[in-house]
VOGU-3710 file (C-alpha; in Angstrom, 3 decimals, decimal comma):
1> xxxxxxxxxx> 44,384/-4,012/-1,273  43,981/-7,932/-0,274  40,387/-7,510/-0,669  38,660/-10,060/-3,974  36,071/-10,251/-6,095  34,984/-13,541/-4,246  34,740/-11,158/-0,903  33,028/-8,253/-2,898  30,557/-11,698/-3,349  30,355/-12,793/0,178
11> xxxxxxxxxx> 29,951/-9,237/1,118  26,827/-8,544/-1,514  25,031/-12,202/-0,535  25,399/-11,132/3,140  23,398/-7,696/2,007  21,289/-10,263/0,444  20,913/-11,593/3,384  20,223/-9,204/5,432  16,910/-7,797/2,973  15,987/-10,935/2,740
21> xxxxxxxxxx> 15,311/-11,600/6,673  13,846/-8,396/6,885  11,523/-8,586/4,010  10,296/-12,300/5,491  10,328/-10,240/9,220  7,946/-7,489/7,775  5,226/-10,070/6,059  5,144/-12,330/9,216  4,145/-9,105/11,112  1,750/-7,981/8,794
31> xxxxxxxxxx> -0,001/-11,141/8,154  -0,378/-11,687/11,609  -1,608/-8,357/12,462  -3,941/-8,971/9,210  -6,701/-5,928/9,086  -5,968/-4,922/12,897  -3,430/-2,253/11,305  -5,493/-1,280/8,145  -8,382/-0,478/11,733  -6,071/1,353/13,126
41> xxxxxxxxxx> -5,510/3,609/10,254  -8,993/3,884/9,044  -9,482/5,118/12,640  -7,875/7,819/12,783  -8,886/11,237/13,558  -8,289/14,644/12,775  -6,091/14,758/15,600  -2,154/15,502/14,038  -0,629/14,313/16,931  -2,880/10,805/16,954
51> xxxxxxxxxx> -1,855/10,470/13,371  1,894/10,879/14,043  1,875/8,339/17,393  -0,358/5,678/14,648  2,706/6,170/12,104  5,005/5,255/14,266  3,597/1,912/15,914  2,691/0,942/12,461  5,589/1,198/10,718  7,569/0,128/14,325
61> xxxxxxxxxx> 5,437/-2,988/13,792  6,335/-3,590/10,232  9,422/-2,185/10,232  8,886/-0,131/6,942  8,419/3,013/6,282  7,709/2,278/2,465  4,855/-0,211/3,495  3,208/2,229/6,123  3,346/4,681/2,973  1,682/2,553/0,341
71> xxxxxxxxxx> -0,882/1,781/3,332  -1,458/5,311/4,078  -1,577/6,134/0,004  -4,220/3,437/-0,111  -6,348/4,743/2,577  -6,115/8,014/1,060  -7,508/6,834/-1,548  -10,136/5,372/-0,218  -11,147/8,468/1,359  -10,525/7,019/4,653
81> xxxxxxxxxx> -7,720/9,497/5,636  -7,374/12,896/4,707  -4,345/14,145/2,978  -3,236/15,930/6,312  -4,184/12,775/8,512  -1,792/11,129/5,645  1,103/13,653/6,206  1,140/13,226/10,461  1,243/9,870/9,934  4,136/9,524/7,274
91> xxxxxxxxxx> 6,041/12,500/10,240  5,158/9,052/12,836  6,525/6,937/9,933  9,979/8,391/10,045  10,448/8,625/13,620  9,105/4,323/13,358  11,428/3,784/11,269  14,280/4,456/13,592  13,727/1,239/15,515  15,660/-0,671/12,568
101> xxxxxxxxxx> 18,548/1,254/13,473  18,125/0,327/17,072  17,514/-3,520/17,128  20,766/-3,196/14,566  22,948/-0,961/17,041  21,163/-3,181/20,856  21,585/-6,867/18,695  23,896/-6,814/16,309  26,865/-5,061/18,257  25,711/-5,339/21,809
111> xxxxxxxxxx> 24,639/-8,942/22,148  26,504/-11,638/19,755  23,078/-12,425/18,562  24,713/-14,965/16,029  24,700/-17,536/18,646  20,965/-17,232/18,905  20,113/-17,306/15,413  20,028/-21,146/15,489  17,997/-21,868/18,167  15,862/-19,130/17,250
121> xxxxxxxxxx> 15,547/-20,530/13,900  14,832/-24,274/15,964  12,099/-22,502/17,418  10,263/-21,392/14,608  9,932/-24,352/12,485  7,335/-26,226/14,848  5,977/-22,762/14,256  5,956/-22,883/10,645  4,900/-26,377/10,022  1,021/-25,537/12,636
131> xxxxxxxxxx> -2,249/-25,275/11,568  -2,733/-22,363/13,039  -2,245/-19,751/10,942  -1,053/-17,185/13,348  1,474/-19,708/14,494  2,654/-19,626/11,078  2,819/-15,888/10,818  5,072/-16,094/13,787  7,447/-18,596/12,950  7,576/-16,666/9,551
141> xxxxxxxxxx> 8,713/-13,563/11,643  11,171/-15,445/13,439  12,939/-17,011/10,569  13,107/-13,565/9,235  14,493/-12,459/12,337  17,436/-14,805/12,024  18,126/-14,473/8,765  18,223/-10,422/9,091  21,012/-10,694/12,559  22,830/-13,673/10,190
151> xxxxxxxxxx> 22,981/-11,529/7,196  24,044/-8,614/9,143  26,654/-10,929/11,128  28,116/-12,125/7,570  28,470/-8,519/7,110  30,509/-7,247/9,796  32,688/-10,093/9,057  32,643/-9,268/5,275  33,924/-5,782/4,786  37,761/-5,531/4,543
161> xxxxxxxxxx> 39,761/-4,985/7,869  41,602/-1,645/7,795  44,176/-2,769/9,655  45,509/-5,041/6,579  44,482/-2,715/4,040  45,813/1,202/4,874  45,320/1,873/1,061  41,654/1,689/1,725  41,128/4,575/4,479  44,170/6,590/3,277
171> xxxxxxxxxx> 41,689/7,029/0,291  38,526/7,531/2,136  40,792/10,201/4,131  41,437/12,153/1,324  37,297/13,018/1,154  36,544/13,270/5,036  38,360/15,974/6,024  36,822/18,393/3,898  34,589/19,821/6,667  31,009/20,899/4,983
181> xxxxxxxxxx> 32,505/19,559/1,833  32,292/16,076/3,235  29,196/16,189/5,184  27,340/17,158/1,831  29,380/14,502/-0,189  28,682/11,496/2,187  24,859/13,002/2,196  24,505/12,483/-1,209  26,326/9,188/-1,406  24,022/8,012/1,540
191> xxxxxxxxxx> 20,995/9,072/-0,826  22,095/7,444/-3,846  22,953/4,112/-2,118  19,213/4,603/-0,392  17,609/4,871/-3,649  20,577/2,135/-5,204  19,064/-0,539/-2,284  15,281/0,398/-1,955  15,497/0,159/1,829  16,397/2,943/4,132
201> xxxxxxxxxx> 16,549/0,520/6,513  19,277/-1,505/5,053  21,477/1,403/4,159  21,693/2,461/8,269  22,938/-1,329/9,012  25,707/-0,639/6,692  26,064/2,691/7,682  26,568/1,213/11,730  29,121/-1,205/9,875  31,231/1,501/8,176
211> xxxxxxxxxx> 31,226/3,540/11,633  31,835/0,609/13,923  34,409/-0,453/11,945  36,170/2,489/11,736  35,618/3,227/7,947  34,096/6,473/8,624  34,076/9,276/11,843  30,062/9,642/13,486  29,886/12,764/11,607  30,603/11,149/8,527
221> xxxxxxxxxx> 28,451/8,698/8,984  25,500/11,107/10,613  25,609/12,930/7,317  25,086/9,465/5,396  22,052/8,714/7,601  20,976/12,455/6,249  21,475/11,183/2,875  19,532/7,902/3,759  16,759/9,980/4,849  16,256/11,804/1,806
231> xxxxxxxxxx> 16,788/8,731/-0,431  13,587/6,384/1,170  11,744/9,793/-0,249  13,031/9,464/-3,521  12,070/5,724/-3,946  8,500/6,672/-3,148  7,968/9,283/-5,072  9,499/6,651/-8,056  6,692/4,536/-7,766  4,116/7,542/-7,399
241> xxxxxxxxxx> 5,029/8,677/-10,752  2,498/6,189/-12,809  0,090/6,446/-9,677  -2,962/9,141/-9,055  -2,827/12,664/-7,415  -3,756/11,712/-3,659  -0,568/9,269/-4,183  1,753/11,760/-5,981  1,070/14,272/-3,244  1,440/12,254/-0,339
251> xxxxxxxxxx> 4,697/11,101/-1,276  5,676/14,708/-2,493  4,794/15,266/1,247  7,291/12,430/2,834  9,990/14,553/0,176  9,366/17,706/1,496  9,207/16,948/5,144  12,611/15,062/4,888  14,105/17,837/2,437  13,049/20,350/5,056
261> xxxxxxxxxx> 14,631/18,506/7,833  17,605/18,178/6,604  17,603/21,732/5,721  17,823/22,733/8,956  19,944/19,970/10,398  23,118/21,017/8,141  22,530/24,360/9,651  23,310/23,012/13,125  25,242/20,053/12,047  28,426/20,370/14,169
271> xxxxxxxxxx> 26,401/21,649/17,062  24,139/18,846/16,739  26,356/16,214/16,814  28,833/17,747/19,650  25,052/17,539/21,816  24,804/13,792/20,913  28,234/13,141/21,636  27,973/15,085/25,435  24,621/13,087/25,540  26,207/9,482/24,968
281> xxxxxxxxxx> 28,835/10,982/27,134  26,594/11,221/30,235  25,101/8,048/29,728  28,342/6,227/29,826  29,952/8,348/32,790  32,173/9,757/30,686  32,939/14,008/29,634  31,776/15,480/26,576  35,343/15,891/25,425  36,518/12,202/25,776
291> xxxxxxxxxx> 33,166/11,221/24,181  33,991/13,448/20,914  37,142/12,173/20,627  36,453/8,372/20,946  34,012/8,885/17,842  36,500/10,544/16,200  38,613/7,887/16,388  36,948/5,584/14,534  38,171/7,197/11,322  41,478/6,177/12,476
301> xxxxxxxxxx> 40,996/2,673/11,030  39,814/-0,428/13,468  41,153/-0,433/16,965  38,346/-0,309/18,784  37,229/-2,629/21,705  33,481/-4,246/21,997  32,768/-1,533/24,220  33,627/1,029/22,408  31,877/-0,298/18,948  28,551/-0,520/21,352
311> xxxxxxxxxx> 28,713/3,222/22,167  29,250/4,133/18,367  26,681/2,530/17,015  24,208/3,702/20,022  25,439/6,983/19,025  24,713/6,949/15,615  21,258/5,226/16,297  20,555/8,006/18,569  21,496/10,681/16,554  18,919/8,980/14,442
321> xxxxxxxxxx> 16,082/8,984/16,166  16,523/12,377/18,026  17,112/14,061/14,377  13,691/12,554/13,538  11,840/13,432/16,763  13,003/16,995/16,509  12,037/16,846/12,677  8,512/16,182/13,752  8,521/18,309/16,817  9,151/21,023/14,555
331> xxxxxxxxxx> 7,271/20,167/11,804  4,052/18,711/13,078  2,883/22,607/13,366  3,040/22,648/9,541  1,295/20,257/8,126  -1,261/22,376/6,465  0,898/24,475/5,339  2,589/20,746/3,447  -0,752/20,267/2,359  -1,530/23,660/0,700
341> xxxxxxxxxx> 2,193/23,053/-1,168  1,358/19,709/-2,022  -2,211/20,676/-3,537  -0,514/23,857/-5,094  2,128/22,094/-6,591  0,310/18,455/-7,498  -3,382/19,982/-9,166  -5,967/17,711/-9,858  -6,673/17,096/-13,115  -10,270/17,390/-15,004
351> xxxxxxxxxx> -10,895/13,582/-15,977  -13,764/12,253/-17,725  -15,477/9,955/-16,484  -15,855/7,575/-19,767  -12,049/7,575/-20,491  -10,821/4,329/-19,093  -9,018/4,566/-15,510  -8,508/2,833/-12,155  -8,892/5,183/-9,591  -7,406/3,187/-6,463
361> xxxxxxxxxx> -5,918/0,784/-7,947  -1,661/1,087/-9,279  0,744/-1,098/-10,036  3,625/0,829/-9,533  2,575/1,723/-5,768  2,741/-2,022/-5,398  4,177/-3,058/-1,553  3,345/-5,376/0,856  0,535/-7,890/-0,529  -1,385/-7,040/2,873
371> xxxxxxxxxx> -1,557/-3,796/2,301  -2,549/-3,854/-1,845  -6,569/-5,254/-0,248  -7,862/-1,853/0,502  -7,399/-0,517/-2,717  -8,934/-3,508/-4,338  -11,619/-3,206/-2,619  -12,208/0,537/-3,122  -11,429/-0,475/-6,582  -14,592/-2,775/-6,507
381> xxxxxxxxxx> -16,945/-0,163/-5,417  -15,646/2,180/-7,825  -16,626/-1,309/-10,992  -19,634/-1,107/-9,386  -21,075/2,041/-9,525  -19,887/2,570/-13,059  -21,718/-0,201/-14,030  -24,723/1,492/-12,135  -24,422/4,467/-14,348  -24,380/2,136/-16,946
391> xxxxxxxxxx> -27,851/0,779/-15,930  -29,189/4,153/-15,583  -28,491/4,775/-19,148  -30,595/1,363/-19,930  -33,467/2,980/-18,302  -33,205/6,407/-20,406  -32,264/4,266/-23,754  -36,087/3,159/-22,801  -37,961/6,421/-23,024  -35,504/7,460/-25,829
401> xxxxxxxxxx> -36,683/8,948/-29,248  -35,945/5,763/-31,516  -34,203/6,619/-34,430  -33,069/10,340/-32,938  -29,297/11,387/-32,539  -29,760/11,372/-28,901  -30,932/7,556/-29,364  -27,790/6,863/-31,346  -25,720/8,793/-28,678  -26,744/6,721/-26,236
411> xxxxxxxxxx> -26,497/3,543/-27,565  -22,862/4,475/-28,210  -21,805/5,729/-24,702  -23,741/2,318/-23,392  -21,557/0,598/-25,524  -18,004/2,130/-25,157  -19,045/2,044/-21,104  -19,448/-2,468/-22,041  -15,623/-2,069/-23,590  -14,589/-0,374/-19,847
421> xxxxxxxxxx> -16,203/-2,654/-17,736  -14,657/-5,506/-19,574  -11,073/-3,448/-19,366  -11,649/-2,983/-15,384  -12,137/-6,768/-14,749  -8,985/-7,293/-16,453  -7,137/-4,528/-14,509  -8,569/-5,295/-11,506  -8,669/-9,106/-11,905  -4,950/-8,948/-12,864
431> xxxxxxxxxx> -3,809/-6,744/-10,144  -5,631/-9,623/-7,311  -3,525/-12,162/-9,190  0,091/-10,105/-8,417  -1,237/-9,765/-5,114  -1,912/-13,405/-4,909  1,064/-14,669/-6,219  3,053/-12,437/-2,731  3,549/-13,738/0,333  -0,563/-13,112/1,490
441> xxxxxxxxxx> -1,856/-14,848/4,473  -4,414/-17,323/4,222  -7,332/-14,671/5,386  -5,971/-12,574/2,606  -6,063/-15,364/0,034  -9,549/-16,479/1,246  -10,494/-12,155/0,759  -9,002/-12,085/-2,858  -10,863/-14,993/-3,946  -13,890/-13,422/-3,033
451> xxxxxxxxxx> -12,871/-10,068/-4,355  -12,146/-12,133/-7,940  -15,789/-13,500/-8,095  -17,191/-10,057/-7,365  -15,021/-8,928/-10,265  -16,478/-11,836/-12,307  -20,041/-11,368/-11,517  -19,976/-7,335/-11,373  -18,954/-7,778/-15,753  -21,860/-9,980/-16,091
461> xxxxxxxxxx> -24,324/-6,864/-14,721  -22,160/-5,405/-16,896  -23,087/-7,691/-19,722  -26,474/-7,941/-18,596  -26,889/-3,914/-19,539  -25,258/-4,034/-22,862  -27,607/-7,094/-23,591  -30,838/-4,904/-22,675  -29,434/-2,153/-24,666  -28,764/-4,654/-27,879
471> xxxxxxxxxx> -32,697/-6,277/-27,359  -33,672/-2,408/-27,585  -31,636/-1,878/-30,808  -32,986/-4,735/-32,268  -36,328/-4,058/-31,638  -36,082/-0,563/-33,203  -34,318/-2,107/-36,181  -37,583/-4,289/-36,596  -40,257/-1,204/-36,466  -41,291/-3,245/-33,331
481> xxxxxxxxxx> -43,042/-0,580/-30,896  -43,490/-1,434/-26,845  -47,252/-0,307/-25,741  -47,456/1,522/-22,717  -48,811/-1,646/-20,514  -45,447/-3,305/-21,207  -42,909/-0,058/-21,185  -44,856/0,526/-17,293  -44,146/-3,004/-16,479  -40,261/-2,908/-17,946
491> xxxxxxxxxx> -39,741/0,094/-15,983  -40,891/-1,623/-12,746  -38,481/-4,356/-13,409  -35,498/-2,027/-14,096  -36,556/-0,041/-10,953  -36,278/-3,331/-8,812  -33,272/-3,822/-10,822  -31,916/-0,052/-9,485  -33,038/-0,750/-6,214  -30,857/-4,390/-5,788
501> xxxxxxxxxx> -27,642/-2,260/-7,528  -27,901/0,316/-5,473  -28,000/-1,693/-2,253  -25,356/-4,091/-3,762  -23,038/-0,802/-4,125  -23,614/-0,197/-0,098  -23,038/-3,910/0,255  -20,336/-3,497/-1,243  -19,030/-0,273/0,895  -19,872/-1,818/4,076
511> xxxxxxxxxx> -19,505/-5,212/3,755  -20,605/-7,303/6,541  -21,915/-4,127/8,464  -24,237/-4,031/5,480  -28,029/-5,412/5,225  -27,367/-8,010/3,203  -31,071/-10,000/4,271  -32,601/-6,919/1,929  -30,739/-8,124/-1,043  -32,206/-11,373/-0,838
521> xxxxxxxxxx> -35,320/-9,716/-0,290  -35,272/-7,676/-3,293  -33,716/-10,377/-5,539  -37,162/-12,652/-4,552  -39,178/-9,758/-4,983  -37,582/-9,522/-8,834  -38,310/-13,365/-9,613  -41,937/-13,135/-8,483  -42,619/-9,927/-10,568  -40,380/-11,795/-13,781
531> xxxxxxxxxx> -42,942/-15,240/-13,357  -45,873/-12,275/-12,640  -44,461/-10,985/-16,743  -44,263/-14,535/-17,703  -47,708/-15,893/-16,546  -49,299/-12,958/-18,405  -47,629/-12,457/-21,412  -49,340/-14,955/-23,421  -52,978/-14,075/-22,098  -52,042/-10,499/-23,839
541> xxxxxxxxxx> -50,698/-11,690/-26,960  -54,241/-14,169/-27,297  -56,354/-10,875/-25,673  -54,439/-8,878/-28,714  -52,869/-6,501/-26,133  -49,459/-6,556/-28,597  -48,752/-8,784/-31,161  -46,059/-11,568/-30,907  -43,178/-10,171/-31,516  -43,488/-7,366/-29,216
551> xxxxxxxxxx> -43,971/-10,340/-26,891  -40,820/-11,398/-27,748  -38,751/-8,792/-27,019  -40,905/-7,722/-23,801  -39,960/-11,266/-22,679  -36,216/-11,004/-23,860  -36,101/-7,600/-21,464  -37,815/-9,302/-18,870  -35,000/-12,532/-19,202  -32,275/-10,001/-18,599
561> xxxxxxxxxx> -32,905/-7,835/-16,288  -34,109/-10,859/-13,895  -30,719/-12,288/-14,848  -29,242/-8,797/-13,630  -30,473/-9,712/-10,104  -29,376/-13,067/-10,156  -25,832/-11,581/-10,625  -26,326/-9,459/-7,816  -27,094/-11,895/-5,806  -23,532/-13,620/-6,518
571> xxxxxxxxxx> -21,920/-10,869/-5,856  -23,353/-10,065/-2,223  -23,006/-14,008/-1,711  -18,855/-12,986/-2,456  -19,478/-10,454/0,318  -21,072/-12,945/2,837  -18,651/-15,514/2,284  -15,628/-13,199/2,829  -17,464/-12,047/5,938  -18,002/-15,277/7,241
581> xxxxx> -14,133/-16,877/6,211  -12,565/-13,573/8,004  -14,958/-14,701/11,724  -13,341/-18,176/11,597  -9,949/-17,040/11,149
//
């Protein structure tokens, strides 16, 4: 075969390539969409058929099905979408994903989009190079856009011509005319090159290569796209294996759906893709019979005019999208019955509350950096009211036996909760960094740097909790004893303190739909009853209300938990200024 190793190269950069454009394609889109598709999602309703129309203009958009999945996942999560909103939507996913294979089959074999890719690529520099950012997402989409048609055009012209090397199809002819046998062979090889390439998408351009060029017949090829659809599955529920149980089931969904589909598609294969064939056949004028037999040509090696290479790959991209429609046509009456399997087969398991673990938040679920925000943020909410809990302990630690087991108890779970908190600004802090260090858009940077001072200042309540609890400790240690005057006047303070955490945590839900002038309000209200504490302290100690060193430690509770509001206060600040940097954008 007069094929090298130095082609095998050409032909795996040009693959290269080709990911490469689309990957840079994909961000563009989603950075200039920005949280206009996470709205979209988040609302949806319990309608199946909305859910399945929003799947596929997102992922249409994006041109990903993996991405629309991690965003769904996410959402999820976030208790923003159901688990049977998630599964309509991942149906619309697969039929959005189809559009790949049509820009491919329209473009790259229609038009001689090579010619373009230049000027195209002209275009989008003074694109690139504004100060407007959405410019800039634009120009980033149309670079990708060339590089995807010039990876894709290095292709075509990459892959061995059949006409110089016989020994090449005389071998794939020894596995396609096996009739079922083949179908299910080229199925699986179409899955394992799927999962091989992590991108569906990807795998159909090659597949439109290998049946444009006469490598394979449309059947052969329609049972790789079979195998393609299986493998994107397989890739997400990969990732889902480190992530929780709303993830693992919603991918275990996209497996089953696609499993199920292609289930019932080998059943009618033949029948299926003699329809296709009549169907392509009245488009082009042409009978069903002539139309059969010019796709089964193309497993006669090369040969074929421009013409004819157009109507093969609009073939195979219809066969496609059709298989898909019908997939959720049928389907789409099922989804709760996916969702009972799902739940049946994926339980829930018991967790405890004190063992560390990120709810939202996985790095093996990782996608788009666009679309890692919403879990963060969720994420967030979830530090904070832990740390709540953590004050609420603080306030029974107060009114606590000294010296009992339950006191010692306590102390320990306030203490082991400190250890989390600092774990979860790690985590959490480390997972904004990856996110970060993708290609984010500069709203998303401008959100993450917010989302890392939250972090910051959410530890320090954190801190601010485990200090009050230490002052406590100490002051049993000494045999020092609060009187009830200052025990009613700590509790005050910790119940401002509960009030400003507990309208930080809706703050935090919210965000700028919030009341964020009552956090101020409360945080003032804190400082005026701390210099109220101050003013009087030492007119008790000289009036013998408590002796000195109960003073001392009164005062060293009073120091924290004002500093506990201050934090607060930094935190909705974060929230304000990520409010205000996402209006002037």
């Amino acid at each position: 075969m007069d094929y090298s190793f130095f082609d095998l190269l050409k032909l795996i950069g040009s693959l290269g390539l080709f990911l490469y454009g689309m990957k840079i394609m994909s961000e563009g889109l989603q950075k200039a969409a920005g949280d206009r598709m996470q709205s979209i999602l988040s609302s949806m309703t319990n309608n199946r058929f909305a859910g399945v129309l929003t799947g596929i203009l997102i992922t249409a958009l994006i041109q990903s099905s993996s991405a629309t999945t991690v965003m769904v996942v996410s959402f999820v999560n976030a208790g923003l979408l159901s688990l049977t909103q998630s599964i309509a939507v991942i149906m619309g996913a697969n039929v959005g994903t189809t559009v790949t294979a049509w820009i491919v089959s329209l473009f790259g074999f229609s038009v001689d989009i090579s010619s373009m890719v230049f000027p195209i690529m002209a275009i989008s520099i003074p694109l690139i190079f504004s100060k407007n950012n959405q410019h800039r997402y634009w120009g980033e989409f149309l670079v990708g856009f060339s590089l995807l048609f010039m990876g894709l055009d290095f292709m075509k012209n990459s892959v061995p011509d059949l006409k110089e090397n016989a020994a090449a199809l005389e071998f794939l002819n020894n596995y396609t005319n096996m009739g079922y046998g083949s179908v299910l062979l080229f199925m699986l090889i179409g899955t394992i090159l799927t999962v091989i390439m992590q991108s569906s998408s990807a795998m159909m351009a090659i597949t439109l290569i290998m049946c444009s060029q006469g490598w394979v017949s449309f059947e052969i090829a329609a049972a790789m796209v079979l195998g393609e659809n299986i493998g994107t599955t397989i890739t997400a529920n990969m990732a889902a294996l480190s992530a929780n149980v709303s993830a693992k089931r919603a991918a275990f969904a996209h497996f089953l759906f696609n499993i199920f589909g292609v289930c019932w598609m080998l059943i009618f294969f033949y029948p299926f893709t003699r329809m296709i064939a009549a169907l392509v056949g009245h488009i082009n004028g042409v009978s069903a019979g002539e139309m059969e037999q010019l796709l089964q040509s193309t497993s006669t090696g090369g040969g074929l005019s421009p013409e004819e290479v157009s109507t093969v790959s609009f073939s195979l991209a219809l066969f496609h999208s059709v298989f898909n429609v019908c997939n959720v046509l049928i389907m789409i009456w099922f989804v709760g019955l996916y969702e009972k399997i799902v739940t049946t087969v994926i339980k829930q398991k018991s967790t405890n509350e004190e063992e560390f673990q990120l709810k939202y938040i996985n790095i093996g679920m990782m996608g788009a950096s666009e679309l890692n925000l919403p879990q963060a943020r969720q994420e967030i909410v979830v530090y904070a009211e832990r740390v709540r809990r953590m004050f609420g302990m603080i306030q029974d630690l107060l009114h606590e036996k000294e010296g009992s087991e339950a006191y010692a108890k306590l102390y320990s779970r306030i203490e082991k909760y400190e250890q989390i908190c600092d774990r979860m600004e790690i985590e959490i802090a480390s997972f904004l960094n990856k996110v970060v260090s993708g290609r984010l858009s500069y709203d998303g940077k401008l959100q993450v740097n917010a989302m890392l001072t939250m972090v910051t200042e959410i530890e320090s309540i954190g801190d601010c909790c485990y200090n009050l609890a230490r002052t406590l400790v100490r002051k049993q240690e000494a045999g020092v004893k609060f009187n009830d005057e200052i025990l009613s006047n700590i509790d005050a303070l910790l119940a401002l303190d509960a009030d400003a955490l507990d309208g930080l945590i809706n703050i935090l839900a919210k965000g700028e739909n919030a009341d964020i002038i009552a956090a101020y309000n409360k945080e003032n209200e804190i400082n005026n009853f701390r210099n109220q504490l101050r003013s009087t302290n030492m007119e008790n100690i000289n009036a013998k209300h408590y002796d000195y060193q109960e003073g001392i430690y009164y005062m060293d509770m009073v120091a924290e938990a004002e500093s506990l509001g201050d934090y607060v206060v930094n935190v909705v600040d974060a929230v304000k200024q990520q409010s205000r940097n996402k209006s002037k954008i």
